[in-house]
ZAKOL-973603 format. One record per residue (C-alpha): residue in three letters; x, y, z. Coordinates in steps of 0.5 Angstrom, whole numbers, plus 500, padded with zeros to 3 digits. Example, Ala and Ser with C-alpha at 12.3 -4.5 7.8 and 13.67 -1.06 7.14 Angstrom:
// ZAKOL-973603
Ala525491516Ser527498514
END
This chain:
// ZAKOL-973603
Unk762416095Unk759411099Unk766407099Unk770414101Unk764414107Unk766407109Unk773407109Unk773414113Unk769410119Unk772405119Unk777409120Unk774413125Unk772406129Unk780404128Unk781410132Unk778410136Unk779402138Unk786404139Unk785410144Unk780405148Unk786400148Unk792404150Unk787410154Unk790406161Unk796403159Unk800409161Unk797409168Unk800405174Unk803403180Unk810408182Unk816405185Unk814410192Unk807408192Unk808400192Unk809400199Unk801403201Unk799396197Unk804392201Unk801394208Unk797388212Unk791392212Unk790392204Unk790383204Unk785380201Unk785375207Unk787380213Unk781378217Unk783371219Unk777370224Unk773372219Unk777367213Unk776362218Unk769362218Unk767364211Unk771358210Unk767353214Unk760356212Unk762354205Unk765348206Unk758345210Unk755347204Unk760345199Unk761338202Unk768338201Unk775341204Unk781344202Unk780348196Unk783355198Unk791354197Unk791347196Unk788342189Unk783338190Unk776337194Unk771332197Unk768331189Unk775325188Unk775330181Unk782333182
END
């Protein structure tokens, strides 16, 4: 009886595991709605005022420069 309990929950685990997996694997962007992402105001880096600034505010307190879009920094550990 206790085998027949066993198998049927891990069963039940398996299905559950596999519609948590595949539960947003259906969902996505259309065609049509990619140019709503594609829009200036929806960059990551749309303020370059404000880049700018976090930029220099993280690089006094870092000590190094570059490290945004390039390799390497002041530490000479590329």
């Amino acid at each position: 009886m206790m085998a027949i309990c066993g198998k049927w929950i891990k069963a039940k685990f398996l299905c559950l595991f596999v519609l948590l997996c595949s539960g947003c694997s259906t969902l996505g962007v259309q065609p049509w709605e990619r140019d709503q992402f594609a829009r200036e105001d929806m960059a990551l880096d749309n303020e370059k005022l404000d880049l700018m600034l976090n930029d220099h505010i993280y690089f006094s307190k870092e000590g190094t420069s570059g490290g945004r879009s390039q390799g390497g920094g002041g530490c000479g550990c590329n």
